[in-house]
N, C-alpha and C positions, 0 to 999 in steps of 0.2 A: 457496478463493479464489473469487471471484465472478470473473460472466463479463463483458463488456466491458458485453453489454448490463442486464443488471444494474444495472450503474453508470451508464451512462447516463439510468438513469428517478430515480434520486437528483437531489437540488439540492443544491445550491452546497455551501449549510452543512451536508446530510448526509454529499457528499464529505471536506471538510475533516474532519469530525470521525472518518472512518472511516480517512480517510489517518493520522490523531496516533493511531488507536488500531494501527495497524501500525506506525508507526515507533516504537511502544510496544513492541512484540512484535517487532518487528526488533532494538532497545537490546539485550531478552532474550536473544536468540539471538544476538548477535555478544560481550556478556558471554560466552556459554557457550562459545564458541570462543575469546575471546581467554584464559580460565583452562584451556583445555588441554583441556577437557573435551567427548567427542564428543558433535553437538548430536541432541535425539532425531531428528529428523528433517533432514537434511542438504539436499536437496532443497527445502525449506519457505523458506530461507533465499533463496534465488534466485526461490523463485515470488512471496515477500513484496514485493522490492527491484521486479519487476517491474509487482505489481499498482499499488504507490506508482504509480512511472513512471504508468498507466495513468491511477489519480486524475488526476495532475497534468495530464496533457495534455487530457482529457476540461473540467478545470477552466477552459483558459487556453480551449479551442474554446466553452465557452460562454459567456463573457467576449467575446471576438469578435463573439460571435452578438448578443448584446445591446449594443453598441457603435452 
C-alpha cells in the first residue's frame, strides 16, 4: 500500500483511477471470503478498505483547496 504521502503528490485523476483499481482488488478478495475460501492474505483486506478511505479524503481536501 502506498503511503499517505505518496498519494498526496498524485492528481485528482491519478487518485480516482488508483482508488477503482483497489476496489477492483477489494471485489476480489471479499469474493474469496464470501465462497468460503481463506483469502491469501487476510490482513490485505483491511489495509485495502483503508487506503480507499485515504484516496477518498485526500480527494475531497483537494477539491476544497481549489474551491
Amino acid at each position: 500500500m502506498k503511503s499517505t504521502k505518496e498519494l498526496r503528490a498524485l492528481s485528482i485523476p491519478e487518485m480516482n483511477a488508483r482508488k477503482e483499481e483497489l476496489q477492483k482488488e477489494l471485489l476480489k478478495m471479499n469474493a474469496q471470503v464470501a465462497m468460503g475460501t481463506n483469502p491469501q492474505n487476510p490482513g490485505k483486506v483491511k489495509a485495502t478498505k483503508k487506503t480507499i478511505a485515504r484516496i477518498l479524503t485526500l480527494i475531497k481536501e483537494k477539491e476544497v483547496k481549489e474551491r
